[in-house]
Structure formats: C-alpha cells, structure tokens
C-alpha positions as CSV (number, residue, x, y, z in Angstrom):
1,X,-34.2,-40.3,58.0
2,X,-31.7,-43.0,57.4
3,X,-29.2,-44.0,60.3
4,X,-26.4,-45.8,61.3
5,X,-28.7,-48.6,63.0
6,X,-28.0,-51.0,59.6
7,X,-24.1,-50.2,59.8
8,X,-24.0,-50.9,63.4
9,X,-25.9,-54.3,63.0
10,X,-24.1,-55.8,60.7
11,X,-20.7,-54.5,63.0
12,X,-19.4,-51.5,62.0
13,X,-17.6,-49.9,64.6
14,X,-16.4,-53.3,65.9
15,X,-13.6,-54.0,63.5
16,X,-15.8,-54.8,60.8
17,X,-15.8,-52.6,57.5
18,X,-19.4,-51.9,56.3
19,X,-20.3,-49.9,52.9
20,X,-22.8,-48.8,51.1
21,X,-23.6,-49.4,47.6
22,X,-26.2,-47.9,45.2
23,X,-26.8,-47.3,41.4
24,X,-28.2,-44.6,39.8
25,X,-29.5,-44.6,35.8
26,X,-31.5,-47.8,35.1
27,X,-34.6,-46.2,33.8
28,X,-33.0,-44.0,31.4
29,X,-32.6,-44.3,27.4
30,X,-29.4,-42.6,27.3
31,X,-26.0,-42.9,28.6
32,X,-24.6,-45.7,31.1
33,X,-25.5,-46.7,34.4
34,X,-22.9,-45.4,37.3
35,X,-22.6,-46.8,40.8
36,X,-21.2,-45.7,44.0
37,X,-19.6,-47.4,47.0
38,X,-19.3,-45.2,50.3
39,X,-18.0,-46.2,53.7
40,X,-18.5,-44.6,56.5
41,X,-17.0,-44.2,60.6
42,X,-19.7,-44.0,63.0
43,X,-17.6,-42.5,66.0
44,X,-15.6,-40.1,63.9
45,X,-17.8,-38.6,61.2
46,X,-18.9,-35.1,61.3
47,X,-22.3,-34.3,62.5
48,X,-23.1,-31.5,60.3
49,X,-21.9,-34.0,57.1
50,X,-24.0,-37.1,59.0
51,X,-27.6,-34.6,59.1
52,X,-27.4,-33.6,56.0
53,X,-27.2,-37.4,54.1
54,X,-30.8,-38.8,52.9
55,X,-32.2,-40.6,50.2
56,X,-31.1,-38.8,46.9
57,X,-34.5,-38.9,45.8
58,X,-35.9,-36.6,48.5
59,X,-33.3,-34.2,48.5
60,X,-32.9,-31.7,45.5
61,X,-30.6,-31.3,43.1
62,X,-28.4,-28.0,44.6
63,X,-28.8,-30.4,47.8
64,X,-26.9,-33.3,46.1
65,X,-24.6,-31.3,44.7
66,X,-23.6,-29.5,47.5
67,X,-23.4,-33.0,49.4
68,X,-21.5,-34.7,47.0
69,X,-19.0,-31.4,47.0
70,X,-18.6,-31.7,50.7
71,X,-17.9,-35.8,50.5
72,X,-15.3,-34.9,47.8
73,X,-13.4,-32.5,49.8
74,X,-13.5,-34.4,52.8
75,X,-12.0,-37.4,50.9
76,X,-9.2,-35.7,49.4
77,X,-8.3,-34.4,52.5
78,X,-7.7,-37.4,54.0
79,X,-11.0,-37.7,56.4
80,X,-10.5,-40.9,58.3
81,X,-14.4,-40.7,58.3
82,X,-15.2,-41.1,54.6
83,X,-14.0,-43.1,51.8
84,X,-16.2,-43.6,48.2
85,X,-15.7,-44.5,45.4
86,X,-17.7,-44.7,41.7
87,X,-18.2,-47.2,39.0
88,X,-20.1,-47.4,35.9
89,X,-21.1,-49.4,33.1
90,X,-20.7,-48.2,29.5
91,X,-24.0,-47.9,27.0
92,X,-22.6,-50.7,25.2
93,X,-22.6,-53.0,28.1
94,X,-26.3,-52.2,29.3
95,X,-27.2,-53.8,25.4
96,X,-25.2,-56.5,25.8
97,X,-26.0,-57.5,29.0
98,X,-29.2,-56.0,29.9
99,X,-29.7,-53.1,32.4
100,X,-30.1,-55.1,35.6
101,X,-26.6,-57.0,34.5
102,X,-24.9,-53.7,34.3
103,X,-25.9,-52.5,37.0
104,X,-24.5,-55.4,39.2
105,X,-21.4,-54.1,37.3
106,X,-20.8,-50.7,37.8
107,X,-21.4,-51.3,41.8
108,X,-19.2,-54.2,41.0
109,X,-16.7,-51.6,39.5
110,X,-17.2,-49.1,42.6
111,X,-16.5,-51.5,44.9
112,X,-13.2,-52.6,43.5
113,X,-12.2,-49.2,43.3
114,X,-12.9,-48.2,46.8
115,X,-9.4,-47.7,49.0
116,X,-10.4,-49.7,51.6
117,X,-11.7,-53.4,51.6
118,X,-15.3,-54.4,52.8
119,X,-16.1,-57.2,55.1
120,X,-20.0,-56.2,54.4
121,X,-21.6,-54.5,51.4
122,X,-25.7,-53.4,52.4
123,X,-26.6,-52.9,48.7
124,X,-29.8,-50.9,47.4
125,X,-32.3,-53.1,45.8
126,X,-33.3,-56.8,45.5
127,X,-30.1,-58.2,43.4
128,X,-26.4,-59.1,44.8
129,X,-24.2,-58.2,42.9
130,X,-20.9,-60.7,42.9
131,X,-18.3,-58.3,45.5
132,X,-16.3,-60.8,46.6
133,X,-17.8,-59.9,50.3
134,X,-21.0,-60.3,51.9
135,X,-24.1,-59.1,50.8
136,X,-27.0,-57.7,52.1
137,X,-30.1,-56.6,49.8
138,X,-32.2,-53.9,51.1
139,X,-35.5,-53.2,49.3
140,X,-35.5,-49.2,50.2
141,X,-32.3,-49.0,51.8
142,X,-31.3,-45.6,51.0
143,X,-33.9,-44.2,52.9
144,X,-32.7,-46.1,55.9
145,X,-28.9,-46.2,55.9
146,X,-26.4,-43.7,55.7
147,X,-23.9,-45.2,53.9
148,X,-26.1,-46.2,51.2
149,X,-27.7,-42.8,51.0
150,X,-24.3,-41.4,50.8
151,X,-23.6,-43.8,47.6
152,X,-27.2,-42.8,46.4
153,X,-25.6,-39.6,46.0
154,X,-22.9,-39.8,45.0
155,X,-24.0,-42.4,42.1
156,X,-26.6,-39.8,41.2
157,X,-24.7,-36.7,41.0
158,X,-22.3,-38.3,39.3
159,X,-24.1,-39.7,36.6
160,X,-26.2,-36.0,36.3
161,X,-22.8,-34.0,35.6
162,X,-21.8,-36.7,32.9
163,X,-25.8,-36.3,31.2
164,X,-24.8,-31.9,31.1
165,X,-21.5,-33.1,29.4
166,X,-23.0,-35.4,26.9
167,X,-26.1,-33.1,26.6
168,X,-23.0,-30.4,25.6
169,X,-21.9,-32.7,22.9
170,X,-25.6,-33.7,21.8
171,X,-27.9,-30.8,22.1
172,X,-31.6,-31.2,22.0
173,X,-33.0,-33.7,23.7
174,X,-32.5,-32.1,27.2
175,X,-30.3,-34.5,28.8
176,X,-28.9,-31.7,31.0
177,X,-32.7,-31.4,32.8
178,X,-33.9,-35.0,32.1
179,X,-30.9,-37.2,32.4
180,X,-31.6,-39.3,29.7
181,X,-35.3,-40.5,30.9
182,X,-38.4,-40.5,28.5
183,X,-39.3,-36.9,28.6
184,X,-41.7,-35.6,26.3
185,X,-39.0,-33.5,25.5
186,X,-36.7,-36.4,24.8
187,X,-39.1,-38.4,22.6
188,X,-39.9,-34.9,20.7
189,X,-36.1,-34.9,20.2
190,X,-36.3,-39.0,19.2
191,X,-38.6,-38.1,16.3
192,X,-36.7,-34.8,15.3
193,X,-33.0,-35.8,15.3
194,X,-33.0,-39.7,15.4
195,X,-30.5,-41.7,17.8
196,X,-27.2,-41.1,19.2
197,X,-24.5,-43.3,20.3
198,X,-25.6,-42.9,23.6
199,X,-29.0,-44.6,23.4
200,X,-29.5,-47.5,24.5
201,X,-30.6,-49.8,21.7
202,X,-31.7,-52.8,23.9
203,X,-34.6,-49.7,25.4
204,X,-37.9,-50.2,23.8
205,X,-38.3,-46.9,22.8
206,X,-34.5,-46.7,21.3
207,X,-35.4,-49.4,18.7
208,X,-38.9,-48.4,18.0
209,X,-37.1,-45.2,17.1
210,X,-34.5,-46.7,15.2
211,X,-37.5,-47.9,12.5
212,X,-38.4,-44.7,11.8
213,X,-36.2,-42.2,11.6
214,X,-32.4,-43.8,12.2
215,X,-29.0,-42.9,13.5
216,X,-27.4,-39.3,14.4
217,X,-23.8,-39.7,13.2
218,X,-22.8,-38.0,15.9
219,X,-19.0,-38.8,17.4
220,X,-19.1,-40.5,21.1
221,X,-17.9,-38.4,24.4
222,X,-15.0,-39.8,25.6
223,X,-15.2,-40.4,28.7
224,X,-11.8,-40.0,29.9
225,X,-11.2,-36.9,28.1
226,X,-13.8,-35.2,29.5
C-alpha cells in the first residue's frame, strides 16, 4: 500500500510543499491524455480518506469513483488537507507532439492549475516533465506514494467520465467500457463506422484504419460545453 514515506523524504511536513503528479490515457486510440496534480498534509488528513487511496489500477472502478467524489467534496469545502487539480492534452496535440510529449503537458497543465505552489513534484513514470519545480521520477510510484496515487485517480476518473461523454456523442465503439483502448469491440467498430475526430491519427491502428475505410463526419465534443 503506498505511504507517506516518499512525501516525508523529500520534506513534506517541514515547510516544504510536495505533490503528486500522474497521467492517465497514453495507450488509448481515442480521446486526449488528462493529468492530475494532488497535494497532500500528512498531520491533518483524514484517516478514513488516507486508507482508502491506492494505485488506480488495483482499485475498481465504483472504488475510484467513490474516491475521486470524496477528494472533490473535501476540496470544495475548503479541507486544509487536500488540494488537486487536473490537466489535459487535446487529441490534436498527442499527433502533433507525440503521446509521451503530451503527456508531459497535461501534468504540465495540472500543475499550473493547482492553488497552491510546489517546492517538489514525485511524478509517475521515467520522464520529467518541465514544472518549473523539482522533479522526482518514480518508476511505479503510484503504488508507493499517496499523493501520486491520489493524482492516479483522479487523472483516471477523470478521463473515464469524459470517454461516457464522448462515447454519448459517438456511439459504437464502446468508449464508455473501454476508454478508447484497442478492444476487439473498438476495432470491430474501426472497420464498421470508420474514424472520428477523436482518434488519434498519429496511433498505428488510427491510420491503418484511415486506408481503408475513412472519416466519420461526425461533429467534435466540446469540451467546455459539456
């Protein structure tokens, strides 16, 4: 179970501000990449929200969801134990830049948006991305620190609920269950009813796709209306 051992390391709790940052959506052939960016007070969080954080991966999806519902409510309250914050980067930007590139961005994105300002980011994975702080890389490190687990939920959820709404707009290819991985479902749908907007034309499978059968004229979600 992850811990605050990380956090406490690296000085949180001694005037230092430590988050948390984690992506969720790099595999996928549809929709963007989102990021999160969670901090965290050792001495004054609650211990029933502290027991129930753990990798994203290993928890299921009424768990997440009930998880990220708690983090919300306790951030809009004003918690002085939790602050997060999300970022993403758009389809476009994944093809332009490639999916690692984008990635770097949204948590980029999340961090910037966060209310209060980081003297130490521990970020998920093997890539820094540019925070104006420092960085730590952690191979793993959602399985082993809270705050990142807290932002590997939060990036997850969050990107799940926009997948149901675009899946909404863009029936068929089950992005609602699958998220926009390679499903059999989803490459059933490919052959069927060609490409949306949402793909991610830079994605093997997007392209391959494009040869044969084209693009669905379908109108893009807008994000901020929805």
């Amino acid at each position: 179970m992850p811990d605050f051992a990380l956090e406490t390391a690296h000085g949180a709790g001694r005037g230092r501000v430590v988050i948390g940052v984690d992506e969720a959506g790099r595999g996928p052939w549809a929709g963007p990449v989102t990021a999160a960016a969670v901090w965290l007070d050792p001495e004054r969080l609650a211990a029933g929200f502290r027991n129930s954080l753990d990798d994203s991966k290993l928890l299921s999806r009424a768990s997440r969801e009930a998880i990220f519902e708690e983090m919300f409510v306790l951030a809009a309250a004003g918690d002085p134990a939790i602050r997060f914050a999300v970022g993403e980067a758009s389809v476009a930007e994944i093809d332009r830049l490639n999916i690692l590139q984008a990635s770097l961005l949204a948590m980029a994105r999340a961090v910037a948006a966060l209310a209060v300002r980081p003297d130490i980011a521990l970020v998920d994975g093997l890539q820094a991305p540019r925070l104006g702080c420092r960085v730590t890389t952690l191979v793993g490190g959602d399985a082993t620190c809270l705050t990142i687990a807290a932002a590997s939920i939060a990036a997850k959820v969050t990107r799940d609920r926009l997948m149901v709404r675009l899946a909404e707009s863009h029936p068929g290819y089950g992005w609602d269950k699958n998220a926009g991985y390679g499903t059999a479902e989803h490459r059933s749908a490919l052959a069927r009813l060609g490409v949306t907007p949402h793909h991610r034309r830079s994605f093997r499978p997007i392209r391959e796709a494009l040869r044969g059968h084209g693009v669905v004229n379908h109108k893009p979600l807008r994000l901020k209306d929805s």
